[in-house]
ChimeraX commands (.cxc) that place a marker at each C-alpha (Angstrom):
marker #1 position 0.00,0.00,0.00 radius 0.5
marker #1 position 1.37,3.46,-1.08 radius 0.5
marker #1 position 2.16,5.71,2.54 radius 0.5
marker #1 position 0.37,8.80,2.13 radius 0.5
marker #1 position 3.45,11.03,1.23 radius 0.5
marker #1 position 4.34,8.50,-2.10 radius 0.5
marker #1 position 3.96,11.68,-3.92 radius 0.5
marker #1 position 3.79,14.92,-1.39 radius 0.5
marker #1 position 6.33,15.90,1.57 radius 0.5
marker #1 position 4.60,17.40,4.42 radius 0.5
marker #1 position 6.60,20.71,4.23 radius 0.5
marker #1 position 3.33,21.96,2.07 radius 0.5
marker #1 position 4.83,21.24,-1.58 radius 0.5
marker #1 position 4.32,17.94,-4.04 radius 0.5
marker #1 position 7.38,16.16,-4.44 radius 0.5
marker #1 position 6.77,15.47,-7.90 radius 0.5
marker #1 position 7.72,11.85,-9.49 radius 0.5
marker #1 position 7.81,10.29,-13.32 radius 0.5
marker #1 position 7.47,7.16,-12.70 radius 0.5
marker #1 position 5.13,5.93,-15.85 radius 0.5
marker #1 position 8.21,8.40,-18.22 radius 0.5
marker #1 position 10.97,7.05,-16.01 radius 0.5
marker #1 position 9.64,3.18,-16.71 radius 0.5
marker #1 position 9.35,4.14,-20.54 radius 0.5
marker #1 position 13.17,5.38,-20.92 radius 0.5
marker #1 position 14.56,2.90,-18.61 radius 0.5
marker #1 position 12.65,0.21,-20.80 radius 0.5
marker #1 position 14.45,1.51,-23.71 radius 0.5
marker #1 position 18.46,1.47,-22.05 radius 0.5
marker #1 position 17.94,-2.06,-20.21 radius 0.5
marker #1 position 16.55,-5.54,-20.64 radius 0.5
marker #1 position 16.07,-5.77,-16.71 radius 0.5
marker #1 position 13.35,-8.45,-15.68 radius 0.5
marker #1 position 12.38,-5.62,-13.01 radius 0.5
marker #1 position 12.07,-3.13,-16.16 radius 0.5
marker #1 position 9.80,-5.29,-17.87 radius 0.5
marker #1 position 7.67,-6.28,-14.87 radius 0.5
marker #1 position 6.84,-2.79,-14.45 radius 0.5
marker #1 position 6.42,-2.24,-18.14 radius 0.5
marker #1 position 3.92,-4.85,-17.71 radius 0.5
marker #1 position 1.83,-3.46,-14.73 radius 0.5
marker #1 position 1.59,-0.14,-17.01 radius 0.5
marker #1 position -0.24,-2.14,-19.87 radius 0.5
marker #1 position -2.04,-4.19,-17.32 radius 0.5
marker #1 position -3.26,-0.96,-15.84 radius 0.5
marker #1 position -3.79,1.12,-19.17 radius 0.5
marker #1 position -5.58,-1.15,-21.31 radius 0.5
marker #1 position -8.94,-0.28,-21.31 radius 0.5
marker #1 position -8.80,3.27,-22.42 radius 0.5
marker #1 position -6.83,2.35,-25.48 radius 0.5
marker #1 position -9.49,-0.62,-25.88 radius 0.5
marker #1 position -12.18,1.64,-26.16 radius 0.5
marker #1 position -10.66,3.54,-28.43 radius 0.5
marker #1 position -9.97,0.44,-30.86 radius 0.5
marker #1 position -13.58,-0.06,-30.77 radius 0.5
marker #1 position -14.42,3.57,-31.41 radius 0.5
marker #1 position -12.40,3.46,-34.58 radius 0.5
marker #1 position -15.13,0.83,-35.70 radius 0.5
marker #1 position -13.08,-2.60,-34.85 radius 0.5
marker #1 position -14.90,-5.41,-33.65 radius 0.5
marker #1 position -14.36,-6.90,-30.18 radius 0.5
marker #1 position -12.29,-9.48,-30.90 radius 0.5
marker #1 position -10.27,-7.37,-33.35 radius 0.5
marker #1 position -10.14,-4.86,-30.49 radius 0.5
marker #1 position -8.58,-7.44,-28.54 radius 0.5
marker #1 position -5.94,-8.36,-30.69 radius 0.5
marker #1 position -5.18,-5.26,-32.07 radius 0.5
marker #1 position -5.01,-4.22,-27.83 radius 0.5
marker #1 position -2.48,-7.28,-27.11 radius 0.5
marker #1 position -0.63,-6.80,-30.10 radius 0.5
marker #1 position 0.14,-2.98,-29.38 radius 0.5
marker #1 position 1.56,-3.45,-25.99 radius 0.5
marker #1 position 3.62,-6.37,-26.98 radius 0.5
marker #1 position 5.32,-3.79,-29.73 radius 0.5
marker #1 position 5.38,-1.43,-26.60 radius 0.5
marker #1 position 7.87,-3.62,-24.63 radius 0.5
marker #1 position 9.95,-4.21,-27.67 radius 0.5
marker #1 position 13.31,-1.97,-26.67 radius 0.5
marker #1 position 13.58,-0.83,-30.20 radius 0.5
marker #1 position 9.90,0.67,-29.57 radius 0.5
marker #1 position 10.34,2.89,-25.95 radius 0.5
marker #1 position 13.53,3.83,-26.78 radius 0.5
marker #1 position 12.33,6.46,-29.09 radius 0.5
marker #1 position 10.09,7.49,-26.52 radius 0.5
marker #1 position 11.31,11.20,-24.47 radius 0.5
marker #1 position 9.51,12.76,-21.43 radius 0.5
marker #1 position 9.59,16.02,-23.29 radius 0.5
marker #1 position 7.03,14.96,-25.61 radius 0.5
marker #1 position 4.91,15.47,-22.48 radius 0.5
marker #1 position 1.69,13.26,-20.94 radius 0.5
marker #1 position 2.23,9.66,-21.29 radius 0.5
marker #1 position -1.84,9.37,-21.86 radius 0.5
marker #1 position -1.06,11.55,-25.27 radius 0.5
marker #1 position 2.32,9.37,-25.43 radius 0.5
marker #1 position 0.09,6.15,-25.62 radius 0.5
marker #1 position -2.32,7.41,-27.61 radius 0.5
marker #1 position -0.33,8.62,-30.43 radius 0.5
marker #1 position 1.67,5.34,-30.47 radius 0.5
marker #1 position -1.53,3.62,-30.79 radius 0.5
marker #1 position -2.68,5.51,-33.74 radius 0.5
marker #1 position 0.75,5.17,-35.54 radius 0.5
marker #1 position 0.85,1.05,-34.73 radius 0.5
marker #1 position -3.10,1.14,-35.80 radius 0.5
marker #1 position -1.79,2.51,-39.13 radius 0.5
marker #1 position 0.84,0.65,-39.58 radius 0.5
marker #1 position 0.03,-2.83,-38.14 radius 0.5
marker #1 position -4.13,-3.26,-38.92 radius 0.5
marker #1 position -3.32,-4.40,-43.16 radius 0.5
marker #1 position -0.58,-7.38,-41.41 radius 0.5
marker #1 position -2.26,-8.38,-38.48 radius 0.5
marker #1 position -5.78,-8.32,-39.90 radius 0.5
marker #1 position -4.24,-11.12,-41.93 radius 0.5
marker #1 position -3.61,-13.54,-39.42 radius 0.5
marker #1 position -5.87,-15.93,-37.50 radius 0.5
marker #1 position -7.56,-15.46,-34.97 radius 0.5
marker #1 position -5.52,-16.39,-31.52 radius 0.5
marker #1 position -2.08,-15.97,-32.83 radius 0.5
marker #1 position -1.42,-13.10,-30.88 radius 0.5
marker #1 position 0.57,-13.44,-27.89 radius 0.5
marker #1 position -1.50,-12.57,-24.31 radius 0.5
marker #1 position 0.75,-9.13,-23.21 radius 0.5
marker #1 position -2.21,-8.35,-20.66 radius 0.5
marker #1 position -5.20,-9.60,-19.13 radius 0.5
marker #1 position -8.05,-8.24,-21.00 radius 0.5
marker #1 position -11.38,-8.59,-19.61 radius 0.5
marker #1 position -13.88,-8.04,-22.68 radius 0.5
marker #1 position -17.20,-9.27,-21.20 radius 0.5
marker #1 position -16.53,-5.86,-18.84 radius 0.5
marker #1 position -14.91,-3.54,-21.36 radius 0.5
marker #1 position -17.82,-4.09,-23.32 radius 0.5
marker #1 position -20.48,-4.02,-20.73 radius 0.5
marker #1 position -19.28,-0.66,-19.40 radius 0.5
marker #1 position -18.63,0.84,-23.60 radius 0.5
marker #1 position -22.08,-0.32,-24.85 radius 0.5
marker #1 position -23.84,3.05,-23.81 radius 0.5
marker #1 position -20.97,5.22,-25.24 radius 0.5
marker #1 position -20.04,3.40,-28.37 radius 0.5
marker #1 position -23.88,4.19,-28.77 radius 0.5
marker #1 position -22.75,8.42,-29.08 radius 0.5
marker #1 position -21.60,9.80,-31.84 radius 0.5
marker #1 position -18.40,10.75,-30.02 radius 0.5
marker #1 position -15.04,10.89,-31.35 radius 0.5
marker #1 position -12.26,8.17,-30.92 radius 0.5
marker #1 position -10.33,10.22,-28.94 radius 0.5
marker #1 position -12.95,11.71,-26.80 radius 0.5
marker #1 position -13.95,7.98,-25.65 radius 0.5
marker #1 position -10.41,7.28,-25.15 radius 0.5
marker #1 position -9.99,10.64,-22.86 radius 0.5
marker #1 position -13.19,9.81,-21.16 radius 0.5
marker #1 position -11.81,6.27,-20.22 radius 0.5
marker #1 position -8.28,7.09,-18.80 radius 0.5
marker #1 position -10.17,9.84,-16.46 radius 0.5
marker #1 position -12.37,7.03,-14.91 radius 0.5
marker #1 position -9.52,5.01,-15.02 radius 0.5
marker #1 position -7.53,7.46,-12.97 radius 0.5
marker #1 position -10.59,8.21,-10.57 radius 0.5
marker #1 position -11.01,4.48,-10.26 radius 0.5
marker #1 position -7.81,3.64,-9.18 radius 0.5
marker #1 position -7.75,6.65,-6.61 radius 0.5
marker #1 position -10.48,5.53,-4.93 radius 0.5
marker #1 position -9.54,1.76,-5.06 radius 0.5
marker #1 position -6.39,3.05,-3.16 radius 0.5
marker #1 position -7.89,5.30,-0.65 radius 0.5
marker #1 position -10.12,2.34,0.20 radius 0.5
marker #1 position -7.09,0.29,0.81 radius 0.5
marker #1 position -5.94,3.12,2.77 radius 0.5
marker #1 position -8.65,3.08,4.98 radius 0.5
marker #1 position -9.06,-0.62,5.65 radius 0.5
marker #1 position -5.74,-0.88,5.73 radius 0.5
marker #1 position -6.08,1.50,9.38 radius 0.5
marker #1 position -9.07,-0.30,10.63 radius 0.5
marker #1 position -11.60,2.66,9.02 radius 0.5
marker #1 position -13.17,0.70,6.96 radius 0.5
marker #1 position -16.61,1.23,8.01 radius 0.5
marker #1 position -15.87,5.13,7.78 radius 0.5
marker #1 position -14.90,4.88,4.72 radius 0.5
marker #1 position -18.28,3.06,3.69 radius 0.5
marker #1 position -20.22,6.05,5.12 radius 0.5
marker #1 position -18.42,8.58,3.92 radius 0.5
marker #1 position -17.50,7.73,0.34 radius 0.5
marker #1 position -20.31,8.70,-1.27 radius 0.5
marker #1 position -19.70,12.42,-0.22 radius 0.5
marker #1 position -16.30,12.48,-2.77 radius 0.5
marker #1 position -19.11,12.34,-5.68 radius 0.5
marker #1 position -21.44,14.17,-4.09 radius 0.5
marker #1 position -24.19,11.52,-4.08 radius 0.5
marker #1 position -27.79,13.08,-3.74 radius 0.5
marker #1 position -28.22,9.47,-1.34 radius 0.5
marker #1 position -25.03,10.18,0.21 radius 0.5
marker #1 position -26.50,9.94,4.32 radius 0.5
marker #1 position -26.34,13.52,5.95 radius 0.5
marker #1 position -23.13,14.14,8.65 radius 0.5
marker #1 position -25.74,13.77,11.38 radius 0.5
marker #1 position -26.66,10.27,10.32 radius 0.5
marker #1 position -23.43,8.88,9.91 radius 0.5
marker #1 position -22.64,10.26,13.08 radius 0.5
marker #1 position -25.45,8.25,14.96 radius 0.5
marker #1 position -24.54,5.70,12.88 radius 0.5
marker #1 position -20.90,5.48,13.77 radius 0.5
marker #1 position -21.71,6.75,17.43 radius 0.5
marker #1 position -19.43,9.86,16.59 radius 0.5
marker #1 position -20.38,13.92,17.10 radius 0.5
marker #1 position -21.43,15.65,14.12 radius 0.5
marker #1 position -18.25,17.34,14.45 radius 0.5
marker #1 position -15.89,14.57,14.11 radius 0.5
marker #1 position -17.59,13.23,11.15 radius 0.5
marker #1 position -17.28,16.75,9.20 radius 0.5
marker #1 position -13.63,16.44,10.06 radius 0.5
marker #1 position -13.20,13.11,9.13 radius 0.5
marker #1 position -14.93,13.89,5.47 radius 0.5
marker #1 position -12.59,16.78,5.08 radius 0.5
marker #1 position -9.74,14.77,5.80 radius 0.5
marker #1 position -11.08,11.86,3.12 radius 0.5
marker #1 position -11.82,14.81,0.18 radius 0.5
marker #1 position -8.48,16.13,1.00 radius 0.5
marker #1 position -6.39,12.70,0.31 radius 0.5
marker #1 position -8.27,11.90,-2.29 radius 0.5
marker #1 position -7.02,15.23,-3.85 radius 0.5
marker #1 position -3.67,13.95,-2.92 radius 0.5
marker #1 position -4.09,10.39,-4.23 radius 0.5
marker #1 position -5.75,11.78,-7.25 radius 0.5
marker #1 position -2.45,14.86,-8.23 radius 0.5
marker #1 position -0.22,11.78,-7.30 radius 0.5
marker #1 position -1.29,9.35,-9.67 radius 0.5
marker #1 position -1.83,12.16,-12.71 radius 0.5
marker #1 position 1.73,13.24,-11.45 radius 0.5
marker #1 position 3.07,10.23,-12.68 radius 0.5
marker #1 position 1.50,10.62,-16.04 radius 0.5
marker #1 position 2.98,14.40,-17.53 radius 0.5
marker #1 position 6.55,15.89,-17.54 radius 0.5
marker #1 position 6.52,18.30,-14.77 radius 0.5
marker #1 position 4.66,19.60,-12.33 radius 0.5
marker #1 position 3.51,22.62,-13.71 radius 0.5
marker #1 position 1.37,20.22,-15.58 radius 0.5
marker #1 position -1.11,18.41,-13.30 radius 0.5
marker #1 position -3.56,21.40,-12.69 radius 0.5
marker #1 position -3.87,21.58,-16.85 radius 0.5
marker #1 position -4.20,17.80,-16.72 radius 0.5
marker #1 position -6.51,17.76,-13.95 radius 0.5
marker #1 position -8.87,20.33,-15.58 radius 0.5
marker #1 position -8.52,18.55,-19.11 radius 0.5
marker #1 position -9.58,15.10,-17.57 radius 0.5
marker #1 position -12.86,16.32,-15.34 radius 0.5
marker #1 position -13.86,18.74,-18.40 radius 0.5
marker #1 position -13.88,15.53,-20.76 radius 0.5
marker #1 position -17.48,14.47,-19.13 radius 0.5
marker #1 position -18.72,17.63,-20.27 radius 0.5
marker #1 position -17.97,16.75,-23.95 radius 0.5
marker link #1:1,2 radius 0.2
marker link #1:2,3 radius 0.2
marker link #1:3,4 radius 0.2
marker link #1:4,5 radius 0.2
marker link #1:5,6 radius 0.2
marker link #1:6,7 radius 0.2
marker link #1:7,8 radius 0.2
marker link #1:8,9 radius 0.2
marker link #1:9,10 radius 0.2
marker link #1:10,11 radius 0.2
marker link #1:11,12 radius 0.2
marker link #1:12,13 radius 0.2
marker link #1:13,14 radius 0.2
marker link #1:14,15 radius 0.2
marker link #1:15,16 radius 0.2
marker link #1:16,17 radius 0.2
marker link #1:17,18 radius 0.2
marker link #1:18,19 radius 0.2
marker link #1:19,20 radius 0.2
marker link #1:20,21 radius 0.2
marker link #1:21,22 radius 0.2
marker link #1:22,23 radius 0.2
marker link #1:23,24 radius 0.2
marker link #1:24,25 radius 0.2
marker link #1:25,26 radius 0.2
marker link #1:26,27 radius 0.2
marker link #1:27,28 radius 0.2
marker link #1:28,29 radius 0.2
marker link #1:29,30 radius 0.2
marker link #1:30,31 radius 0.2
marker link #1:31,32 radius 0.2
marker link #1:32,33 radius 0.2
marker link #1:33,34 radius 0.2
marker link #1:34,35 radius 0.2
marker link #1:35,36 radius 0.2
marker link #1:36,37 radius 0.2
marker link #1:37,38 radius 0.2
marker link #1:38,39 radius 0.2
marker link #1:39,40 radius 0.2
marker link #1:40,41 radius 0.2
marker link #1:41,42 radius 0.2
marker link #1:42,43 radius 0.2
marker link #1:43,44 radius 0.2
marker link #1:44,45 radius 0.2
marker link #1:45,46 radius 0.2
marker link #1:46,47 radius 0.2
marker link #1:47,48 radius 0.2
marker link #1:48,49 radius 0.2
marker link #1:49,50 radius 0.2
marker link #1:50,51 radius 0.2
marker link #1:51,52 radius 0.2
marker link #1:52,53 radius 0.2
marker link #1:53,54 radius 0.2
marker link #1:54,55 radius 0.2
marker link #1:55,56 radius 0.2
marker link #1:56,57 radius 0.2
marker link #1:57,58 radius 0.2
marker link #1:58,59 radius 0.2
marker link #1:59,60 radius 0.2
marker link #1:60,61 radius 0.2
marker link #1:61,62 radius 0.2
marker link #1:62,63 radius 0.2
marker link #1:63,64 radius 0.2
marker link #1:64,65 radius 0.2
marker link #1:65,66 radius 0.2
marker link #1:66,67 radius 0.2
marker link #1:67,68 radius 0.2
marker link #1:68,69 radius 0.2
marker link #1:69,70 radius 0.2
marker link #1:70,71 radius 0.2
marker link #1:71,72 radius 0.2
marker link #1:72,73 radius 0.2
marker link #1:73,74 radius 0.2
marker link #1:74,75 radius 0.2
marker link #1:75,76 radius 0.2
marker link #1:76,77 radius 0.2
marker link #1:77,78 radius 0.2
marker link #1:78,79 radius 0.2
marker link #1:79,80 radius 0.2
marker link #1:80,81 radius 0.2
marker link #1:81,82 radius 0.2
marker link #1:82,83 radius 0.2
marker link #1:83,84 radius 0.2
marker link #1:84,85 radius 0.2
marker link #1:85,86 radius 0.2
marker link #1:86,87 radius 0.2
marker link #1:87,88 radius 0.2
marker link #1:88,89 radius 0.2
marker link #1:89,90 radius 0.2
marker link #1:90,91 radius 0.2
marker link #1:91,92 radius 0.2
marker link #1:92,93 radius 0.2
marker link #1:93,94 radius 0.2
marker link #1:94,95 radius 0.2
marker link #1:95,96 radius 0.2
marker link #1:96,97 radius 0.2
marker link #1:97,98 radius 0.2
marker link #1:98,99 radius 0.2
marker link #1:99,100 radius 0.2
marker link #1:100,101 radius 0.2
marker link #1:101,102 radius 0.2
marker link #1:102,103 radius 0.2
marker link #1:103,104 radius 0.2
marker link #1:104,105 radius 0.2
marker link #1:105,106 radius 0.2
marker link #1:106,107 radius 0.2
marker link #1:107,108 radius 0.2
marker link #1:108,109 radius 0.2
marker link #1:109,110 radius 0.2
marker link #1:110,111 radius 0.2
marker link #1:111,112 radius 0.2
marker link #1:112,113 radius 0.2
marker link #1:113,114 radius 0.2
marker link #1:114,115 radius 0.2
marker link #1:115,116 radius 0.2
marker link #1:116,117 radius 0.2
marker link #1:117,118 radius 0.2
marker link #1:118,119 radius 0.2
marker link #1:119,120 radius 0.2
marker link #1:120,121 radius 0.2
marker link #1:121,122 radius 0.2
marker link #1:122,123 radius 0.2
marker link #1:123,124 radius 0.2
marker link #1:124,125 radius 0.2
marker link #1:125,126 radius 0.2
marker link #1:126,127 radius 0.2
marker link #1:127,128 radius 0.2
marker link #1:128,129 radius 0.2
marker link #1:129,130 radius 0.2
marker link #1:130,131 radius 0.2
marker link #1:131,132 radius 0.2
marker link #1:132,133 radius 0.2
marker link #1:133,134 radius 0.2
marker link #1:134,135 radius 0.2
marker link #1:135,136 radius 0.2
marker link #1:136,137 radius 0.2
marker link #1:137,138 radius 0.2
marker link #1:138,139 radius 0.2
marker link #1:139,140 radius 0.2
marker link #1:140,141 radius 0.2
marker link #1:141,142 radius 0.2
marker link #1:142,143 radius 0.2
marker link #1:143,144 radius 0.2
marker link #1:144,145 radius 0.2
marker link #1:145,146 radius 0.2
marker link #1:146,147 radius 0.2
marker link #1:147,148 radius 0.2
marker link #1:148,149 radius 0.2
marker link #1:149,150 radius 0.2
marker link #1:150,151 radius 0.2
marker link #1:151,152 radius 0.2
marker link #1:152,153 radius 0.2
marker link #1:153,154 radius 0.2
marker link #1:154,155 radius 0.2
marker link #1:155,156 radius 0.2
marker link #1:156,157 radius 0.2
marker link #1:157,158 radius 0.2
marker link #1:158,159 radius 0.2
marker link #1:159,160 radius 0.2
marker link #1:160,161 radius 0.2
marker link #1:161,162 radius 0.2
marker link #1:162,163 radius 0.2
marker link #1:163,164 radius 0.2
marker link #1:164,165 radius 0.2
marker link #1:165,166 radius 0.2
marker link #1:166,167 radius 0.2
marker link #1:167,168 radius 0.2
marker link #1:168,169 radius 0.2
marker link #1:169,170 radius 0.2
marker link #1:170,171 radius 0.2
marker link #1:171,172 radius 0.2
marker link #1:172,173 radius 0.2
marker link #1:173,174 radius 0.2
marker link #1:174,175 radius 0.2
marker link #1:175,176 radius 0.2
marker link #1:176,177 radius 0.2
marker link #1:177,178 radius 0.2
marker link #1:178,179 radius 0.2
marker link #1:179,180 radius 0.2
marker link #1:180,181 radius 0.2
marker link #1:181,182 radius 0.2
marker link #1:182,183 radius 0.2
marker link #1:183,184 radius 0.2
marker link #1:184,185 radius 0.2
marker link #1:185,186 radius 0.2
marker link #1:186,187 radius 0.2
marker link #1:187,188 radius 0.2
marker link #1:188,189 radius 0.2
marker link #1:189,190 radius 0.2
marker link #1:190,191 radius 0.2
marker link #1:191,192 radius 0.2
marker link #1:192,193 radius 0.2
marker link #1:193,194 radius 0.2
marker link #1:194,195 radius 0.2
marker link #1:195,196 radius 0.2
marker link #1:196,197 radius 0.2
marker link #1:197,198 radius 0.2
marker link #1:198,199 radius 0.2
marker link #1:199,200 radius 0.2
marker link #1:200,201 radius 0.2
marker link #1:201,202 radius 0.2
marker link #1:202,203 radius 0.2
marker link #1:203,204 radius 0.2
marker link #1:204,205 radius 0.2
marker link #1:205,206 radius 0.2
marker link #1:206,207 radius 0.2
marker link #1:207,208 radius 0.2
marker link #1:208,209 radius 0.2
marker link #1:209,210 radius 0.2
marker link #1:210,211 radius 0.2
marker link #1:211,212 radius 0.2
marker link #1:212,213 radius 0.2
marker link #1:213,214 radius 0.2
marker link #1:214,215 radius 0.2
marker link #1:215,216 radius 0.2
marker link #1:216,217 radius 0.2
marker link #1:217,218 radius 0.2
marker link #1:218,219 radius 0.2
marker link #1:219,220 radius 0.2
marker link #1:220,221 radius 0.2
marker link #1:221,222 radius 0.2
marker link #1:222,223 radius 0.2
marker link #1:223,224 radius 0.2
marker link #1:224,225 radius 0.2
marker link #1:225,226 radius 0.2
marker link #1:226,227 radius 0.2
marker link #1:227,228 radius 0.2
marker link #1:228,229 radius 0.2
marker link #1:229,230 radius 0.2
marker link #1:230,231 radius 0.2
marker link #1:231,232 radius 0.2
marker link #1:232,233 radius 0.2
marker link #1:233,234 radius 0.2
marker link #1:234,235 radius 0.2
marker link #1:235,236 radius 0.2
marker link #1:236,237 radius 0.2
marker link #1:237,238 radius 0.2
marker link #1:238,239 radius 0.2
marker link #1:239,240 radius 0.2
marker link #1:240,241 radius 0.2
marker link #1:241,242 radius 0.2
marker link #1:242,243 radius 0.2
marker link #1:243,244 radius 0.2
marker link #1:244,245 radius 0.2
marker link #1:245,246 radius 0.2
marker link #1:246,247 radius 0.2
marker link #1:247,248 radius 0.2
view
C-alpha cells in the first residue's frame, strides 16, 4: 500500500515523481526483468482506455482485442520505448499517439492472421470492457474523446480503489463506507448527522473526518496524474482537461 506522502512531503509542496516516463526510458536502455515487470503493470493498468478507443475506430471486439495485445507487446519491444522522451509530455497523449501510428501501420498485417495468434501481453477482460462501452459506443463521439473519457475514470477508479485500501488498511473501513459517497457528491449520500449516529461519533468529528477523506483523495488523485505528464507545472492543466472531458 502506497504511505500517504508516495507523492507529497509534508513541508506543504508535491514532491513530484515520473514514474510511468521514467519506466518508458529505462525500458528503452535495459533488458532488466524488473524493467519489464513494471512495463507490464503499465499495460495491465492502461488497457482499457486504449481498448475503447480500438472499438471507437469501428473494430470489432475481438479485433479490439488483438489489435489491444498486439500494441503493448510492440510497446515492450526496446527498439519501440527507446524512441520514446519525457519532453514529448503526458504519457496518456504518449500512448495514444503510439496507438494511432501502430493502428496505421500494423491493422493491413495483423488483420491477416488468425484469430488467436497473438501473444497474451495483458489480461483483457472483454465481457466488462464491453459491458461498461455499450452506452458510449452508442454516441456519436469521437475516438479520442472515448479514449480521454476512459483514462479519467480510469484514474478516478484507481484513486479511490487506493484510498479504500488506505482506509481498511487502518481499521476505518466502516468510515470509509459512510463517507465515500460524499467524494461524488451523491444526492443518497447519508447527511453528517446520520453517519454520526450511525458510527456513534459527534457531528463534528464526522465533518472532520470527510474533510480529511476529500483532501487525500485530492492527494491520491495529483499523485497518480503526477506520474502521467513531464513536470509539475502540468497536473492542474491535466486535472482540468480530464474532469472537463465528461462535459464533452
Amino acid at each position: 500500500m502506497n504511505t500517504p506522502s508516495s507523492n507529497f512531503d509534508w513541508n506543504g509542496g508535491e514532491r513530484f515523481v515520473t514514474t510511468h516516463w521514467s519506466l518508458v526510458l529505462r525500458a528503452g536502455q535495459t533488458d532488466a526483468d524488473s524493467v519489464s515487470e513494471a512495463l507490464n503493470q503499465l499495460c495491465q493498468m492502461y488497457w482499457y482506455p486504449l481498448y475503447g478507443f480500438i472499438r471507437r475506430q469501428g473494430h470489432s471486439a475481438t479485433e479490439a482485442e488483438d489489435l489491444t495485445q498486439g500494441f503493448f507487446a510492440r510497446l515492450l519491444e526496446k527498439n519501440f520505448v527507446a524512441n520514446a522522451r519525457r519532453e514529448r509530455g503526458k504519457f496518456r497523449s504518449f500512448l495514444l499517439t503510439a496507438l494511432k501510428g501502430y493502428l496505421a501501420n500494423e491493422w493491413d498485417r495483423q488483420h491477416a492472421q488468425k484469430r488467436g495468434g497473438f501473444q497474451t501481453t495483458v489480461e483483457i477482460d472483454q465481457a466488462m470492457a464491453e459491458a461498461r462501452l455499450a452506452a458510449e459506443l452508442k454516441q456519436a463521439l469521437a475516438p479520442e474523446t472515448l479514449f480521454d473519457r476512459q483514462w479519467a475514470l480510469m484514474l478516478l477508479e484507481r484513486t479511490l480503489a487506493q484510498l479504500r485500501e488506505e482506509y481498511i488498511g487502518s481499521g476505518r473501513a466502516k468510515l470509509f463506507e459512510h463517507l465515500s459517497a460524499c467524494l461524488t457528491r451523491e444526492e443518497s449520500a447519508a447527511s453528517h448527522a446520520e453517519i454520526a449516529r450511525e458510527l456513534n461519533l459527534t457531528e463534528a468529528s464526522v465533518k472532520q473526518a470527510a474533510y480529511r477523506l476529500r483532501t487525500r483523495y485530492r492527494e491520491i488523485l495529483r499523485g497518480e496524474i503526477a506520474k502521467t505528464v513531464s513536470s509539475p507545472q502540468e497536473i492542474d492543466e491535466e486535472l482540468r482537461f480530464l474532469f472537463a472531458c465528461f462535459g464533452s
